[in-house]
Structure formats: structure tokens, C-alpha cells
Z-matrix of the N, CA and C atoms (Angstrom, degrees):
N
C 1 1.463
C 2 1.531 1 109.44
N 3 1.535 2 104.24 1 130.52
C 4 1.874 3 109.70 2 -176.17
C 5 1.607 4 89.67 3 -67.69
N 6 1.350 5 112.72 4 171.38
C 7 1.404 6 117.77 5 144.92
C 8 1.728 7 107.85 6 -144.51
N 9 1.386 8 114.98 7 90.55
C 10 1.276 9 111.17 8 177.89
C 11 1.052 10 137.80 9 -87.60
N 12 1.692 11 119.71 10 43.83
C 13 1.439 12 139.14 11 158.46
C 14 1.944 13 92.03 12 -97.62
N 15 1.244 14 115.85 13 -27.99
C 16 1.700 15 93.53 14 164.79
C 17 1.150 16 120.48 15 -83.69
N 18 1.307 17 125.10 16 -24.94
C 19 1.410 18 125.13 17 170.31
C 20 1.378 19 122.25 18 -50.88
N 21 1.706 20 110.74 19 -51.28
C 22 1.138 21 128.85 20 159.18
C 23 1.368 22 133.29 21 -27.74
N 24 1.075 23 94.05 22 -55.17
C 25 1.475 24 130.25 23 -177.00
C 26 2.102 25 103.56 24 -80.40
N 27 1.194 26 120.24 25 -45.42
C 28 1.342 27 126.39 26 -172.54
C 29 2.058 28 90.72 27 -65.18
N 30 1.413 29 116.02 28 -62.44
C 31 1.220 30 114.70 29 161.63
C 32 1.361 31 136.94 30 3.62
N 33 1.553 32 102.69 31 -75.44
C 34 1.256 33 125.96 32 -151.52
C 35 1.726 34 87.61 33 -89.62
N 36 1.556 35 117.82 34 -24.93
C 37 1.674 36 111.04 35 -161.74
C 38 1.689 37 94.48 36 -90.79
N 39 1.488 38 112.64 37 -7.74
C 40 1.565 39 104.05 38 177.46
C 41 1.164 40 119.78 39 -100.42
N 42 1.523 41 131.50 40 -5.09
C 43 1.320 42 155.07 41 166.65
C 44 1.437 43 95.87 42 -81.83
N 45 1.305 44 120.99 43 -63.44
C 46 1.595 45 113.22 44 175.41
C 47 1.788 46 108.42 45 -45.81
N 48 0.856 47 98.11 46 -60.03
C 49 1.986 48 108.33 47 -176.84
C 50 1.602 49 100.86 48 -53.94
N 51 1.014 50 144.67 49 -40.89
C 52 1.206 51 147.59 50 177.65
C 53 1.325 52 125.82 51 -73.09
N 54 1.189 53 116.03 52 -36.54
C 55 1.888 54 128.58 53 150.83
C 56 1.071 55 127.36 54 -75.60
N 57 1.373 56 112.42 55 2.37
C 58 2.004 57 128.39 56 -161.54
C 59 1.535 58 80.16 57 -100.03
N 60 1.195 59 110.48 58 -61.06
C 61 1.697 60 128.08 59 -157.97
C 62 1.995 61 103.77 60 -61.41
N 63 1.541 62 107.18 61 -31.93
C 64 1.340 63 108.21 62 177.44
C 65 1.457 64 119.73 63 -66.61
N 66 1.528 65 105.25 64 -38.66
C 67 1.644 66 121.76 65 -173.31
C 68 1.549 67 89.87 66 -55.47
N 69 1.391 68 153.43 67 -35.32
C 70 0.944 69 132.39 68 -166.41
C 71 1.400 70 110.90 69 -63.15
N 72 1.139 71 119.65 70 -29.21
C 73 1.671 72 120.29 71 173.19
C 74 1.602 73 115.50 72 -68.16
N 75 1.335 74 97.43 73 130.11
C 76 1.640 75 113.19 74 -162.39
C 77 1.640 76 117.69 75 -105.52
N 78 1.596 77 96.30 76 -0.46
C 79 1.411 78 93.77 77 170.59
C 80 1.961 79 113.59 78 -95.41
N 81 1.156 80 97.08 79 112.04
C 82 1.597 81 97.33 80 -172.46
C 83 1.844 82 123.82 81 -32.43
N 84 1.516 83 108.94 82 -48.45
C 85 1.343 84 115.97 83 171.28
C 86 1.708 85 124.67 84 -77.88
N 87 1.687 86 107.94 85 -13.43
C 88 1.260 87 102.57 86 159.02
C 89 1.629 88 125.71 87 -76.75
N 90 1.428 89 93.32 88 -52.02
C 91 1.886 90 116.69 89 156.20
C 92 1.857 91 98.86 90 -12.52
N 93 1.281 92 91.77 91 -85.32
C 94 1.475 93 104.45 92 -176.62
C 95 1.407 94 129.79 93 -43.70
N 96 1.233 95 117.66 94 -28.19
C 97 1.378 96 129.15 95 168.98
C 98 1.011 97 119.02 96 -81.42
N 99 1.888 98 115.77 97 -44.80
C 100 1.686 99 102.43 98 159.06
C 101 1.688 100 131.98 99 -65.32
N 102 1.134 101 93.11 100 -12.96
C 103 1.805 102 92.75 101 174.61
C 104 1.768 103 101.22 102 -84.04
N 105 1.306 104 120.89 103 -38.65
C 106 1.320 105 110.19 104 -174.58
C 107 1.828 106 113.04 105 -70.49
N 108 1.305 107 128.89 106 -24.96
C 109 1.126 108 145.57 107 177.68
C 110 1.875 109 105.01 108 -63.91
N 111 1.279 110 104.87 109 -33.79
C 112 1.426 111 99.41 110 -150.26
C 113 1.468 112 92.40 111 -105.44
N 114 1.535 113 113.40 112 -15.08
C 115 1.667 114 104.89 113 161.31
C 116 1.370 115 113.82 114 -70.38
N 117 1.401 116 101.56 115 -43.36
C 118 1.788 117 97.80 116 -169.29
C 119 1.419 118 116.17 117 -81.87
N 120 1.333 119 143.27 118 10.96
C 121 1.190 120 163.83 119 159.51
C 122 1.666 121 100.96 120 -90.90
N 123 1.169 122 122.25 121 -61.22
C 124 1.876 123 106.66 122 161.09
C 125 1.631 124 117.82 123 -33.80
N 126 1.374 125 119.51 124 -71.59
C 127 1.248 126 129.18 125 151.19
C 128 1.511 127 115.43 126 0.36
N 129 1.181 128 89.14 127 -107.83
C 130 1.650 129 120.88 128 169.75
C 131 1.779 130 96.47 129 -14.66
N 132 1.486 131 115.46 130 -64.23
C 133 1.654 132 121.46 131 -164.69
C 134 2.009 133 96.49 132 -53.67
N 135 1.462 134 114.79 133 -76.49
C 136 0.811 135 153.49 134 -148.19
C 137 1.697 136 111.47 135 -73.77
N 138 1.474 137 121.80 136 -66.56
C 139 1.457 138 130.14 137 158.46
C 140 1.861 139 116.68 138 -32.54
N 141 1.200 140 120.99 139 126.17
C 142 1.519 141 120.16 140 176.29
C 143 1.124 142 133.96 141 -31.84
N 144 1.419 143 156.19 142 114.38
C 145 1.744 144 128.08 143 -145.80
C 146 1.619 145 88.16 144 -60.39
N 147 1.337 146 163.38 145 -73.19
C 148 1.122 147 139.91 146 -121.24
C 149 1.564 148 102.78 147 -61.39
N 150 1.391 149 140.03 148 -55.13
C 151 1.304 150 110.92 149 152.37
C 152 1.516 151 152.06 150 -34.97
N 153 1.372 152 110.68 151 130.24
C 154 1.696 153 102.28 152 177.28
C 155 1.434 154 84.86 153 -118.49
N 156 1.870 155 89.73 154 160.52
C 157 1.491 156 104.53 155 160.76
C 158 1.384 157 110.73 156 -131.77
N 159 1.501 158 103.55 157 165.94
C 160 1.668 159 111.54 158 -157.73
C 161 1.406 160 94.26 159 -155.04
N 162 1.632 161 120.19 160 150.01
C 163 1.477 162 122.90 161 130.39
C 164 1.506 163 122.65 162 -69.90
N 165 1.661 164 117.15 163 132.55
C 166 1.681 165 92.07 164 -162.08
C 167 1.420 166 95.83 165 -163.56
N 168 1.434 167 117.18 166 160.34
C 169 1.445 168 124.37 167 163.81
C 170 1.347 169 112.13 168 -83.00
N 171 1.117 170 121.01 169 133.61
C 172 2.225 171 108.35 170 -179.24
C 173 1.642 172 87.93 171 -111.74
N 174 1.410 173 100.85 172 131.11
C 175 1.445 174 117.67 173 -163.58
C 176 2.251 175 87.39 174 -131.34
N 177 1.529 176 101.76 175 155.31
C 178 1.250 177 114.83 176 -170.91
C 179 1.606 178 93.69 177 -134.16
N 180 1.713 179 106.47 178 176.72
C 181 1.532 180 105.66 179 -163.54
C 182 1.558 181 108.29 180 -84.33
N 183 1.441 182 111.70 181 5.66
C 184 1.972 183 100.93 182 -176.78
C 185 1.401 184 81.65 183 -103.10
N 186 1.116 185 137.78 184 30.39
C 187 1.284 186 135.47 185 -169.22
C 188 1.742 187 139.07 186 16.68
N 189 1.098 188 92.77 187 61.36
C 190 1.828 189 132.11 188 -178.12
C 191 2.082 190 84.62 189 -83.76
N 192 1.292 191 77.23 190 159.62
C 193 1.693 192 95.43 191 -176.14
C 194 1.280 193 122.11 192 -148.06
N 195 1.666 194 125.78 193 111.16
C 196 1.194 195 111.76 194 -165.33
C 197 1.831 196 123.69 195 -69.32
N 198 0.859 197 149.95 196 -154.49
C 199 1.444 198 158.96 197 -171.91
C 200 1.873 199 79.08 198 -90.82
N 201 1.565 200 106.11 199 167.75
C 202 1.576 201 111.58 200 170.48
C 203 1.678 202 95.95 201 -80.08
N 204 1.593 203 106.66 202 143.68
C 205 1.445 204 90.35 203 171.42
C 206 1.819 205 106.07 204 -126.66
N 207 1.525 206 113.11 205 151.64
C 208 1.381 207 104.96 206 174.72
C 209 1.534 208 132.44 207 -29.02
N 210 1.344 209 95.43 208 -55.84
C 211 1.538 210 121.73 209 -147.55
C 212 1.349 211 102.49 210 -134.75
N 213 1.431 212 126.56 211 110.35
C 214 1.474 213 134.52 212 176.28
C 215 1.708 214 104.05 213 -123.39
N 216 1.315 215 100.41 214 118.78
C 217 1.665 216 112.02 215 174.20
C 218 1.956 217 99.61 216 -103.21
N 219 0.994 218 93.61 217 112.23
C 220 1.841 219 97.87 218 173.72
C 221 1.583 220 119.15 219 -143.09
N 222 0.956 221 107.38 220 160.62
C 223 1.701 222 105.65 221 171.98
C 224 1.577 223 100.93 222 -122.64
N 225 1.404 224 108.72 223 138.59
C 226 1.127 225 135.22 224 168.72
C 227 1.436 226 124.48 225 -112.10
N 228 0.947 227 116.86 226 33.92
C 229 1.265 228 119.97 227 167.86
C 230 1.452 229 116.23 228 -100.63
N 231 1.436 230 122.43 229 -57.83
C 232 1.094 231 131.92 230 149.33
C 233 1.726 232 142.93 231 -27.10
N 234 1.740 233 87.41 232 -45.74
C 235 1.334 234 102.34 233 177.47
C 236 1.102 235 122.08 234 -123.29
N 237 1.749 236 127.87 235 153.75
C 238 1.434 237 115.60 236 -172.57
C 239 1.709 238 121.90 237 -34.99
N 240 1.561 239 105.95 238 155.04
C 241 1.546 240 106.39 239 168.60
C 242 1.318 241 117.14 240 -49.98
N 243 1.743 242 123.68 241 148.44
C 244 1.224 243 103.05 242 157.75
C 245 1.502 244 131.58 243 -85.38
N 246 1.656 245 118.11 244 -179.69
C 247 1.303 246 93.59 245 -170.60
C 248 1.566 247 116.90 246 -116.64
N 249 0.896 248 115.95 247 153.65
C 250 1.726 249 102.59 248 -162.03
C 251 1.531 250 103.56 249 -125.44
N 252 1.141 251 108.95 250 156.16
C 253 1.789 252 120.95 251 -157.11
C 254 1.295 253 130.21 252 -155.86
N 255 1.447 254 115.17 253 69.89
C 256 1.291 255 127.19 254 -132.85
C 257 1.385 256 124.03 255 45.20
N 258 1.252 257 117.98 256 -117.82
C 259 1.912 258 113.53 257 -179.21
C 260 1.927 259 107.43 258 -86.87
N 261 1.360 260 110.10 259 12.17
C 262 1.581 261 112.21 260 178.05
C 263 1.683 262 109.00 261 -95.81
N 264 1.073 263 107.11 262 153.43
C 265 1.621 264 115.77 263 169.21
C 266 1.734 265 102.02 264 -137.89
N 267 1.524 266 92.72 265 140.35
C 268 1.267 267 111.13 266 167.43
C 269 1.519 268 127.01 267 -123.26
N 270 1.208 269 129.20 268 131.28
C 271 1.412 270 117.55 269 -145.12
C 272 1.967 271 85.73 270 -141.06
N 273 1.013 272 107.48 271 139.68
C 274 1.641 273 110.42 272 -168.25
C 275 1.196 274 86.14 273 -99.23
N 276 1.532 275 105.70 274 148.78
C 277 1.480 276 143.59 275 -158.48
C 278 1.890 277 104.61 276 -72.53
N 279 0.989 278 112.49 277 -10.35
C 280 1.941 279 124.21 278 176.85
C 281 1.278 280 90.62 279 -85.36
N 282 1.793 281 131.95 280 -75.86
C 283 1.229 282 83.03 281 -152.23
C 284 1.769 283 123.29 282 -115.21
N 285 1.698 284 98.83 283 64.82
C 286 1.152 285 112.52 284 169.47
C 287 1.576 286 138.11 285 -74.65
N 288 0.708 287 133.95 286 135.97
C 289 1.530 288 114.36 287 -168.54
C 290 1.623 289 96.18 288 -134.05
N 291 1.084 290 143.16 289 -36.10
C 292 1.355 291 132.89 290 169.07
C 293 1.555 292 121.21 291 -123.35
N 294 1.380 293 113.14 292 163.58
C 295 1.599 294 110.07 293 159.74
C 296 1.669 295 98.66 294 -154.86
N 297 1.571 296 102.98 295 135.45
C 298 1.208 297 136.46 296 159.83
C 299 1.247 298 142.94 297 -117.22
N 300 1.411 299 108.65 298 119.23
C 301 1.688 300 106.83 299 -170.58
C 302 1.836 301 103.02 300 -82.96
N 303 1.334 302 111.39 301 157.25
C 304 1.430 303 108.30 302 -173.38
C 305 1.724 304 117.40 303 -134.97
N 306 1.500 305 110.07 304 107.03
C 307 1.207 306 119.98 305 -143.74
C 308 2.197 307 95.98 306 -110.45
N 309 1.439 308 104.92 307 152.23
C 310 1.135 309 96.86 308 147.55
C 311 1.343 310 117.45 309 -72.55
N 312 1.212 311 151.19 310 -48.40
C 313 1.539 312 141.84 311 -136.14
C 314 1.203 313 70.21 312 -148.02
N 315 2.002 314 111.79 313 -175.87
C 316 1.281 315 142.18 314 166.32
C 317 1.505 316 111.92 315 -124.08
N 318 1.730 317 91.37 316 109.42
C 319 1.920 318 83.73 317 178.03
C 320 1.457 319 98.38 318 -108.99
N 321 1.005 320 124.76 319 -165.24
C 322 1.854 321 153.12 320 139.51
C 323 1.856 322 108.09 321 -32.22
N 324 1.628 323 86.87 322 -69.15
C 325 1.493 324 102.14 323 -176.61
C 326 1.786 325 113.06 324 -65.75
N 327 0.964 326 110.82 325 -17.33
C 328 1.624 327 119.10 326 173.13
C 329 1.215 328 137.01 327 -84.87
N 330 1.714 329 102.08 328 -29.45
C 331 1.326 330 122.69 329 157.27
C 332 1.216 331 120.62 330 -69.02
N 333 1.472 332 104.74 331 -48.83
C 334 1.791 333 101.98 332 157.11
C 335 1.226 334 127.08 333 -12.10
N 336 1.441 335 81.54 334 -85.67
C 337 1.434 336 120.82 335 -178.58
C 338 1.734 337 114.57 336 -29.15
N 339 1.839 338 118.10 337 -71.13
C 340 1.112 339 134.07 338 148.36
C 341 1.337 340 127.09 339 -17.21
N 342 1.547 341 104.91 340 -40.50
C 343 1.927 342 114.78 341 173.68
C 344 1.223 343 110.67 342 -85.06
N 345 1.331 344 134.49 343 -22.73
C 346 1.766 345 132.35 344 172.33
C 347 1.640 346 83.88 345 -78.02
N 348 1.156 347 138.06 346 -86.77
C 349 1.157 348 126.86 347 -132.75
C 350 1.933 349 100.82 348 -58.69
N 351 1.578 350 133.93 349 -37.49
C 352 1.088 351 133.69 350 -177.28
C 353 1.953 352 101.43 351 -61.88
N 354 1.084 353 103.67 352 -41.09
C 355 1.639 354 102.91 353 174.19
C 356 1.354 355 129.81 354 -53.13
N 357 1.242 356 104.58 355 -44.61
C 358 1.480 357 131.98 356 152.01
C 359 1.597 358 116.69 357 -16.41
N 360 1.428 359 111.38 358 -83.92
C 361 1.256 360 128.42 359 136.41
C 362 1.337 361 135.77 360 0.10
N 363 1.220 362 105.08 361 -92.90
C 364 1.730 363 124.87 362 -161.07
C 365 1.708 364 83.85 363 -78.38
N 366 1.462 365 138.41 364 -28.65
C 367 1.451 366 125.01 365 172.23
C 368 2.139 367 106.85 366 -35.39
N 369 1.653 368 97.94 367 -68.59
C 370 1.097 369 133.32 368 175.66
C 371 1.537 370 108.76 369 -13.15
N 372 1.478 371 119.39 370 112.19
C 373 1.673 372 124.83 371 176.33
C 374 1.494 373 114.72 372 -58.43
N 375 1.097 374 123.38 373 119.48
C 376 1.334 375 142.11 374 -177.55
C 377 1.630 376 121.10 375 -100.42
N 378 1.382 377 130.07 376 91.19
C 379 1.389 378 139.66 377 162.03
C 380 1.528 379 121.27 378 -46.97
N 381 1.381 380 109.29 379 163.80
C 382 1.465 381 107.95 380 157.98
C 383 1.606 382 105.25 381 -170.40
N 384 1.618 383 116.75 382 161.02
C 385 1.469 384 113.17 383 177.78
C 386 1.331 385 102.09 384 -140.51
N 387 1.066 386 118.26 385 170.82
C 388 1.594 387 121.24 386 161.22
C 389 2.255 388 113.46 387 -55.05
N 390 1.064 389 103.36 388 146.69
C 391 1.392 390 108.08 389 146.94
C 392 1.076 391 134.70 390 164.87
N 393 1.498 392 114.45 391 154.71
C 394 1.828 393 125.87 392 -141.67
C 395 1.912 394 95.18 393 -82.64
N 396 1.215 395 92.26 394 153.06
C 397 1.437 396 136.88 395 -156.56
C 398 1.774 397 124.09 396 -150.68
N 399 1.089 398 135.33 397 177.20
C 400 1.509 399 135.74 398 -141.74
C 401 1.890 400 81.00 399 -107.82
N 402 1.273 401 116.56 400 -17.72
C 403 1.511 402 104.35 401 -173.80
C 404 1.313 403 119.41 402 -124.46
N 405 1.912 404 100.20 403 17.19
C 406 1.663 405 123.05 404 176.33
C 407 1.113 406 105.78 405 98.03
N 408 1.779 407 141.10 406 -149.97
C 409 1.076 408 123.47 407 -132.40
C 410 1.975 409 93.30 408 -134.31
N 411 1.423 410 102.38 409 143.74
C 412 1.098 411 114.10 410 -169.14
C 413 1.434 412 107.86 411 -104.01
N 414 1.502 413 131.13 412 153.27
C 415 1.771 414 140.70 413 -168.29
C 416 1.779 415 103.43 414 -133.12
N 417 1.280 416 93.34 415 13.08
C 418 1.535 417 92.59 416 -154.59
C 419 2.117 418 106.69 417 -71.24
N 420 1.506 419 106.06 418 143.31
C 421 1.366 420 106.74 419 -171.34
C 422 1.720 421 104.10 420 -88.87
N 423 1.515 422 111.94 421 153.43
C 424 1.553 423 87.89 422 177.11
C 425 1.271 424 113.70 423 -70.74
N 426 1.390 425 116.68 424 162.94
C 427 1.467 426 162.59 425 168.76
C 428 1.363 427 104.77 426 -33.32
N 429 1.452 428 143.32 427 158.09
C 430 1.112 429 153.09 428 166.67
C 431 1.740 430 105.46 429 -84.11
N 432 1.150 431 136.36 430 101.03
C 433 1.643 432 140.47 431 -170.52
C 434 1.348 433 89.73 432 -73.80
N 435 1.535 434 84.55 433 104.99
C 436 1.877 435 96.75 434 151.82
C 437 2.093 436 121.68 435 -55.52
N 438 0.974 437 124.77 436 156.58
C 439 1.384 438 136.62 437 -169.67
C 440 1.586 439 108.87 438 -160.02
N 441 1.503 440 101.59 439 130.30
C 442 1.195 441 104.24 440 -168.89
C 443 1.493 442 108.61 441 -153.23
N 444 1.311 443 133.41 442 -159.80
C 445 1.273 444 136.83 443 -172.53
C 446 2.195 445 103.40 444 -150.88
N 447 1.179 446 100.99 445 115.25
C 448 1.361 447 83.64 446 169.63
C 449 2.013 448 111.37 447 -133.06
N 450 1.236 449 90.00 448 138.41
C 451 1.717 450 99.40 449 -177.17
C 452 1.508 451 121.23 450 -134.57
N 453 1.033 452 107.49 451 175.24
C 454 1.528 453 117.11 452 -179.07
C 455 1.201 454 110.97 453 -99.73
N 456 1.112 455 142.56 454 -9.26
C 457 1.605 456 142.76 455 179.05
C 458 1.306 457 102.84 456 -149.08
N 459 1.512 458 127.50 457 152.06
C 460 1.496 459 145.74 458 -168.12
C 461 2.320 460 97.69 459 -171.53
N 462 1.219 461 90.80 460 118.44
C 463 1.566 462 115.46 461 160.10
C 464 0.922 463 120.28 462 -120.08
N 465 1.081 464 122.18 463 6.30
C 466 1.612 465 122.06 464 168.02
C 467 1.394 466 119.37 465 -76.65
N 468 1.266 467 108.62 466 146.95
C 469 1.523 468 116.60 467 -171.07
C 470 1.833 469 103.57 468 -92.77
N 471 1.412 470 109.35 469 133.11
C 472 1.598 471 109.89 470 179.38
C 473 1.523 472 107.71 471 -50.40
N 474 1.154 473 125.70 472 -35.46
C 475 1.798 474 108.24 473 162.71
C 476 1.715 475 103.74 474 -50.29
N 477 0.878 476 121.06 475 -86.24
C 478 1.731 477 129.70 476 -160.70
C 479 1.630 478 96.56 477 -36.57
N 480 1.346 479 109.97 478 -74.50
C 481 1.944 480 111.15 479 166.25
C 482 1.162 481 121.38 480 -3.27
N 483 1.295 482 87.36 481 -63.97
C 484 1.899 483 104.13 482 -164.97
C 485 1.383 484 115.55 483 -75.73
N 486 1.930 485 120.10 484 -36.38
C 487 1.325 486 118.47 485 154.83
C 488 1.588 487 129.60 486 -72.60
N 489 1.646 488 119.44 487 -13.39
C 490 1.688 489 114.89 488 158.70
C 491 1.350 490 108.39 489 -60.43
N 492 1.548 491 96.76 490 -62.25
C 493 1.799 492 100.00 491 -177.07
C 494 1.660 493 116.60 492 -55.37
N 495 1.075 494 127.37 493 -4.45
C 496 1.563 495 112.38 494 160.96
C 497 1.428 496 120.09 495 -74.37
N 498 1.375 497 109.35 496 141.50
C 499 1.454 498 132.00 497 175.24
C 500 1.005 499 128.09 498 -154.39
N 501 1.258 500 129.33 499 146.63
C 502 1.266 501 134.69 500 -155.46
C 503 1.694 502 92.73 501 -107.62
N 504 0.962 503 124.20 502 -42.49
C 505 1.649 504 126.61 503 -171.84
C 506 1.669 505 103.54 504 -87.54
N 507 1.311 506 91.26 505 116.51
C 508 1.574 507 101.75 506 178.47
C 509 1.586 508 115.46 507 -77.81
N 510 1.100 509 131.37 508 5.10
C 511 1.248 510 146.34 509 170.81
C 512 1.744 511 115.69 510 -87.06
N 513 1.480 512 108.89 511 -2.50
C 514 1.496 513 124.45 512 -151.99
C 515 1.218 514 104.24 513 -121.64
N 516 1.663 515 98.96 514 -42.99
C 517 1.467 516 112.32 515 -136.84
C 518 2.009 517 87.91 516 -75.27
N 519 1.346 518 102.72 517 171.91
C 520 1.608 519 107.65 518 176.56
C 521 1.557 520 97.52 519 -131.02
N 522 1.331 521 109.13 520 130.49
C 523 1.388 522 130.48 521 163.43
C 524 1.610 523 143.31 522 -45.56
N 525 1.251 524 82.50 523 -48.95
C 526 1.477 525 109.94 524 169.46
C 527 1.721 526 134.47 525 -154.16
N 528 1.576 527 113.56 526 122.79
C 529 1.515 528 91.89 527 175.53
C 530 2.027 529 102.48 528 -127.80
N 531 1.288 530 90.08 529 158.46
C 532 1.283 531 103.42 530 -172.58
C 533 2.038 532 110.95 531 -113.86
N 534 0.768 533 87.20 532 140.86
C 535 1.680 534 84.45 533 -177.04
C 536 1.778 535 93.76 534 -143.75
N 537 1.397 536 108.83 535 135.89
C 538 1.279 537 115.29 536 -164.03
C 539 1.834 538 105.83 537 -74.73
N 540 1.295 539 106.81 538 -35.20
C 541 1.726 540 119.35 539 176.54
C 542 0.934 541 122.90 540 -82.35
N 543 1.359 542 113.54 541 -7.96
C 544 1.626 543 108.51 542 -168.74
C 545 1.459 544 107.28 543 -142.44
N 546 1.564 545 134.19 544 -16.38
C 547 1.548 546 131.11 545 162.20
C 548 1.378 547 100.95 546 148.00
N 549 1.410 548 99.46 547 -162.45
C 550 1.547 549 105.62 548 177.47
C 551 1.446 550 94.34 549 -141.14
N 552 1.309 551 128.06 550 144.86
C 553 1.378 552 151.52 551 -134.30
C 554 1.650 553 113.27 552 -137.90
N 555 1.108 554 108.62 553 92.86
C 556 1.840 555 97.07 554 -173.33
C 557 1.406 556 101.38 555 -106.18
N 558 1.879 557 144.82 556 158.81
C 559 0.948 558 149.42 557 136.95
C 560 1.695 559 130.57 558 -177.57
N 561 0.802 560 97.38 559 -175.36
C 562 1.740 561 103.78 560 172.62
C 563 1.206 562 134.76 561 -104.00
N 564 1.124 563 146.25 562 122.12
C 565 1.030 564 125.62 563 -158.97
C 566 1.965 565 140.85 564 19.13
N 567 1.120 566 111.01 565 -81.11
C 568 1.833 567 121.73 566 174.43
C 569 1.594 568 104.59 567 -90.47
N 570 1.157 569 126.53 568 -40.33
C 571 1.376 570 138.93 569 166.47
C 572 1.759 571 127.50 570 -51.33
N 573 1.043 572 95.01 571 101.66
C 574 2.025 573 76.53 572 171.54
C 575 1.473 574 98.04 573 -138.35
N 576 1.170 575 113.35 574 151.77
C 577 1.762 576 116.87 575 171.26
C 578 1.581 577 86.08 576 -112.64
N 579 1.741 578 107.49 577 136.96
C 580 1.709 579 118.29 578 156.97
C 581 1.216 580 113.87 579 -106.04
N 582 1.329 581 113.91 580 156.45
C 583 1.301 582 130.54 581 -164.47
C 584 1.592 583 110.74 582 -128.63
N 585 1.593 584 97.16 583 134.00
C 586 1.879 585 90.33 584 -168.68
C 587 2.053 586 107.91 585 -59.71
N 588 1.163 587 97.74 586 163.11
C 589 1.760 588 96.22 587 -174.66
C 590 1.611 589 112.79 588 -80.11
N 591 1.667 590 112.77 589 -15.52
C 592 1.421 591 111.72 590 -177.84
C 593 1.463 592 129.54 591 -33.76
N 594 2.070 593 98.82 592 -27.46
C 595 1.751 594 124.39 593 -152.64
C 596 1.535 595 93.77 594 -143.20
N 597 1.372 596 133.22 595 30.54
C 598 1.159 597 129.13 596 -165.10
C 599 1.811 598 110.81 597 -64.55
N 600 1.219 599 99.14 598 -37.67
C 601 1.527 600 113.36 599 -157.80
C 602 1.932 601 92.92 600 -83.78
N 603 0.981 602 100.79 601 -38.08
C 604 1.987 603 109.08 602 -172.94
C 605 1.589 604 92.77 603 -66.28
N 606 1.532 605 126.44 604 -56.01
C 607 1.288 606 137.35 605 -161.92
C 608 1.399 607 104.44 606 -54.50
N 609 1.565 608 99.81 607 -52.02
C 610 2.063 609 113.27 608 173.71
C 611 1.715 610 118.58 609 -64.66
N 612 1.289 611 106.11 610 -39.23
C 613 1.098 612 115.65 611 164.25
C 614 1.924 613 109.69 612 -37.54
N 615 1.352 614 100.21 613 -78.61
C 616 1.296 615 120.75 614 -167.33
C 617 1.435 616 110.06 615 -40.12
């Protein structure tokens, strides 16, 4: 018999063990790169292959350019290749489907932070065309790009949370944030449901 509340649970304690092991690095901008590496390699494991993830610029066809962002969830199958430029990637604004900023902790100033760079983005002119498929031909417009914040530590109290994460500009606002100690956080604007941290990463996943 499976029991996949330990699995769940085995998950979340090897993602913890794997960001535990990074903190030992003492140079702040290396620090940071191994925590951003080791989210998007979770991703990468875990997310359906038709997603890829990338660190990347999301660029549109008048050729506007978003901020660099951590964490780019896109499919490329659909949409042109992206283009790569020495250690840069550029990934066109169609076929994006997420962006995540990638923090040690969760402050005020980070969430901020997280809402310029998703604005960035969703500013960005977005195309679309018809095209054929196994069940005929699709019209579909892009998707609303989720934006979010994910970290390894959160002290914030779900009051304080819930008043950073308000916004009035839906171009700003972030969808979802995940914090490995403290849960994962879904809502809309004034609304958020929290989620205990035991399953944080499965809950965000989902």
C-alpha cells in the first residue's frame, strides 16, 4: 500500500535538505544562484515535460523586454524557439505561462520586488493565431501568466501576507507564493486561502 502523504512529505524534506546544504555558501550572489537553480531543477523534475523552465528575458514582437526573471515556465512547442545569447535566454511573451521571483526569505520589500518584475511581463504585447492539433484547429488567446514569489523562509504573519499581497493592479498583482516553512498561498486580489507548510511544494505544485 502507497501512502502519499509520506511521499509528499519525503518531497518537501528533500527540497528542504537541498536548500539547507546551499545556505552553507557565504557568498550572497552565489547563495542566490544556488537557491534559484535548485527551484528550477525541482520544476524541471516534477512539472509535465511539455513545460520547460528557464532563467530568461520574456521579449514580445515590438520588441519590448521584460526585467530578467528567475523562473520562466513556458512551452515551446507551440511557440517559436527561444533565443539564446551567450549565458542569456529569451523566450517570447506567447508562450509563457508563468513567472517567479526566487527569494531566500519573504519580506515586504521582496514581494515588491516580485510585483515589478511580473509587471514587466504581463505589460509585454501578446499575439496569437489559429493552429491544427489531434482534435482540429485551435483560436485560443493566451492565458493570463500566473506570477508569484517562492522562498525558503517566511515570518510573516497571514494578516501582514495577505495585506503585502493586496493589489489593486492586476498587472502587479502575484498569484501565488510558496514559502517552504510556512505554506503555499493562493488568491486574488483581497482573498487568499493558506496552506499548512507540511505539503507546501505539492500544494504549489497543484
Amino acid at each position: 500500500m502507497v501512502d502519499l502523504q509520506e511521499i509528499y512529505k519525503g518531497l518537501q524534506k528533500e527540497m528542504l535538505d537541498d536548500l539547507e546544504k546551499g545556505s552553507l555558501i557565504t557568498h550572497p550572489t552565489a547563495k542566490g544562484d544556488d537557491s534559484e537553480e535548485k527551484w528550477r531543477n525541482w520544476l524541471r523534475k516534477y512539472l509535465p515535460k511539455k513545460y520547460s523552465v528557464d532563467k530568461a528575458f520574456v521579449i514580445d514582437c515590438e520588441g519590448h523586454m521584460s526585467k530578467q526573471i528567475d523562473c520562466v515556465i513556458y512551452d515551446n512547442f507551440h511557440s517559436p524557439p527561444i533565443i539564446e545569447q551567450d549565458v542569456y535566454k529569451y523566450i517570447p511573451a506567447e508562450s509563457v505561462y508563468a513567472v517567479f521571483e526566487i527569494k531566500q526569505k519573504m519580506t515586504k520589500e521582496y514581494i515588491d520586488y516580485a510585483m515589478s518584475k511580473a509587471s514587466s511581463v504581463r505589460l509585454l504585447k501578446r499575439t496569437h493565431s489559429q493552429f491544427k492539433h489531434a482534435s482540429g484547429v485551435s483560436n485560443t488567446k493566451p492565458a493570463h501568466i500566473i506570477a508569484g514569489i517562492l522562498t525558503k523562509k517566511c515570518n510573516l504573519s497571514e494578516e501582514k501576507l495577505s495585506k503585502h499581497l493586496t493589489c489593486d493592479d492586476y498587472k502587479r498583482r502575484l498569484d501565488t507564493v510558496c514559502s517552504l516553512n510556512r505554506g503555499a498561498f493562493y488568491g486574488e486580489n483581497k482573498k487568499f486561502n493558506f496552506f499548512n507548510e507540511t505539503y507546501s511544494l505539492v500544494i504549489f505544485l497543484s
